[in-house]
Backbone bond lengths (Angstrom), bond angles and torsions (degrees), N, CA, C in turn:
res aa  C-N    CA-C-N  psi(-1)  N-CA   C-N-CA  omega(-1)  CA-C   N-CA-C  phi
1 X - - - 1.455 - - 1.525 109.96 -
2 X 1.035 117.85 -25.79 1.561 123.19 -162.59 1.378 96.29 -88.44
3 X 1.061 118.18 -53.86 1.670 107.47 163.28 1.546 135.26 -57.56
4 X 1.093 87.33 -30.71 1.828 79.20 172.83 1.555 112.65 -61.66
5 X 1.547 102.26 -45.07 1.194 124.09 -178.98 2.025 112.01 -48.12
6 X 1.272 101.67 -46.66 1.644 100.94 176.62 1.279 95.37 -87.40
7 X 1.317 158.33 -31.04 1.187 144.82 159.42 1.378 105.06 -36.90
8 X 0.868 109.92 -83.36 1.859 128.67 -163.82 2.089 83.27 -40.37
9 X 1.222 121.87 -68.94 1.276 123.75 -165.09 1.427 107.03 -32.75
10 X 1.884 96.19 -62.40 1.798 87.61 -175.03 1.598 107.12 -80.67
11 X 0.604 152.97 2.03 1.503 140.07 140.69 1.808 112.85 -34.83
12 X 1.307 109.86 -69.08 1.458 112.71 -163.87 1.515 92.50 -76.01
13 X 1.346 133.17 -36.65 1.421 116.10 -179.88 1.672 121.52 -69.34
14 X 1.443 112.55 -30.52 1.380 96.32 152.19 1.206 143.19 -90.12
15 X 1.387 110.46 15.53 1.378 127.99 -173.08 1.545 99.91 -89.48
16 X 1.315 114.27 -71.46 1.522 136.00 -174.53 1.115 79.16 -54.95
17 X 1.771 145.56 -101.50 1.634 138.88 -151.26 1.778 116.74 -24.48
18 X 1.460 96.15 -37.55 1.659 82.22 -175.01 1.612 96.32 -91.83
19 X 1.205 137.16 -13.23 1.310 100.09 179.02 1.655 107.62 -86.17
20 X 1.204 142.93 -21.46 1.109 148.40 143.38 1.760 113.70 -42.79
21 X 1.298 134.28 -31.19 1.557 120.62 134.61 1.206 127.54 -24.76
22 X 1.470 110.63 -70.73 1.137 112.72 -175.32 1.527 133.29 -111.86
23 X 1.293 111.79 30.33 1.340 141.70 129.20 1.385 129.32 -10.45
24 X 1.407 122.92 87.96 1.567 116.71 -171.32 1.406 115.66 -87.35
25 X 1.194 126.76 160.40 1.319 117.23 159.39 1.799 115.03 -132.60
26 X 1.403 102.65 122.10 1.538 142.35 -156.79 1.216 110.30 -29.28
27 X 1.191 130.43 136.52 1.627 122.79 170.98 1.092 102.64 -53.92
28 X 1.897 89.47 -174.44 1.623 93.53 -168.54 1.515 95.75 -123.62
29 X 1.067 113.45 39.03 1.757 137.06 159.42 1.903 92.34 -51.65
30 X 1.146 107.40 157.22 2.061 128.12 154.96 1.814 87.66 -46.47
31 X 1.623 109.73 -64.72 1.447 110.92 -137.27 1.900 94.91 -77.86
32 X 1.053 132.27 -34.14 1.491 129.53 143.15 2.264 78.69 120.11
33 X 1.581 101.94 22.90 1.712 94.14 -171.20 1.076 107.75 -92.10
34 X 1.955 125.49 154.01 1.489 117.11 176.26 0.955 94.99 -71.49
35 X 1.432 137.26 -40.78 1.473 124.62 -128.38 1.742 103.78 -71.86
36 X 1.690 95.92 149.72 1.620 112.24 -178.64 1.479 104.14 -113.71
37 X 1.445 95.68 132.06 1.864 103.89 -175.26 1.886 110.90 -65.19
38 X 1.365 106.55 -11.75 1.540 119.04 -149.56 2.110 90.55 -130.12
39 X 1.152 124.59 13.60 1.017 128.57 -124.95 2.267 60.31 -103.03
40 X 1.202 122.93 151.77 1.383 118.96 137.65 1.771 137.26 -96.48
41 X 1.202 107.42 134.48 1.973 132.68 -178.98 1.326 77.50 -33.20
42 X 1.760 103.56 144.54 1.191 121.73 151.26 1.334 127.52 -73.94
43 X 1.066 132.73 155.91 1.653 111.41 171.70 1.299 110.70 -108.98
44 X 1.469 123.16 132.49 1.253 112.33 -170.94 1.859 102.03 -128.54
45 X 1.474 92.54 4.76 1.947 97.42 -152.78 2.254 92.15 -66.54
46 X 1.596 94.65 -26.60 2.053 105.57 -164.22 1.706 92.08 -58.99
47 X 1.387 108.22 -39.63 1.609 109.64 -159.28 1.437 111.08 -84.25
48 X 1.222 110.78 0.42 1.639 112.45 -168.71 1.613 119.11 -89.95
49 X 1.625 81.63 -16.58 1.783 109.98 177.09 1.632 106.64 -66.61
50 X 1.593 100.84 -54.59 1.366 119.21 -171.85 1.491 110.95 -53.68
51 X 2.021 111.53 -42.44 1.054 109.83 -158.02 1.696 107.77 -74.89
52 X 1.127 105.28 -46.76 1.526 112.17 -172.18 1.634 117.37 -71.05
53 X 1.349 114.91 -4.05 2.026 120.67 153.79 1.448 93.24 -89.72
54 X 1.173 131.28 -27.43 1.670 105.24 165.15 1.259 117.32 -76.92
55 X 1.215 135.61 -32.66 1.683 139.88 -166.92 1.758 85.15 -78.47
56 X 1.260 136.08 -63.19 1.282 133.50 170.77 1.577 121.63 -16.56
57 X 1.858 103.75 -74.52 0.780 115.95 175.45 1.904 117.85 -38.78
58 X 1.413 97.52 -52.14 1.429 109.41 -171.53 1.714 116.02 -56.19
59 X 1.340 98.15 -53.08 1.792 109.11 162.75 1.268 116.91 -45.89
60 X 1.243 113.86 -44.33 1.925 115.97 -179.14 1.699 102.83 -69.95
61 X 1.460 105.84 -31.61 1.375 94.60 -172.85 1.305 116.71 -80.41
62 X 1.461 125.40 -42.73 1.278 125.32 173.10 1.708 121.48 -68.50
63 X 1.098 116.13 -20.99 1.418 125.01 -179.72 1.301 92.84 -62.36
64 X 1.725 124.18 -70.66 1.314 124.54 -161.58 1.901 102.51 -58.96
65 X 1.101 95.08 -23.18 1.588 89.37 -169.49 1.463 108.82 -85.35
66 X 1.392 133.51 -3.92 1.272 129.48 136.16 1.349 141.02 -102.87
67 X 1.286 101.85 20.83 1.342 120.92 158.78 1.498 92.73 -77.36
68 X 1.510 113.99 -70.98 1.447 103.39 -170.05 1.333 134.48 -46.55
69 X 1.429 102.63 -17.29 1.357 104.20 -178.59 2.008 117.97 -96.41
70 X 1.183 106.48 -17.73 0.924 103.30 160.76 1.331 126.02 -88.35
71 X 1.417 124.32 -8.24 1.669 133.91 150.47 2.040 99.11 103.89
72 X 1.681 105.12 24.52 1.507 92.27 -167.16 1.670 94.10 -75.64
């Protein structure tokens, strides 16, 4: 029990800490919004390449790793 319990703890403490990282606080616009009319798109299309040879990678790894464990 005591472990789940510090598990579970650091879970929500690094969960909650990073969104409190990056935590803005509001212009000082009437409307209190970040958003910038002039602001430039993120690009996310370069990283999407990256992400899905990692999700790959990850599937090949865990697949084989219950293959092994079930001894097929």
């Amino acid at each position: 029990m005591k472990n789940i319990l510090l598990k579970l703890y650091c879970t929500l403490f690094c969960t909650l800490s990073s969104v409190m990282l990056f935590a803005q606080a509001g212009d000082d616009t009437p409307t209190g919004d970040l958003e910038n009319t002039d602001a430039p798109a993120a690009p996310i299309n370069g990283k999407l390449f990256v992400l899905a040879i990692a999700g790959i990678i990850f599937a090949y790894y865990t697949f084989k790793k219950y293959r092994k464990i079930q001894g097929i």
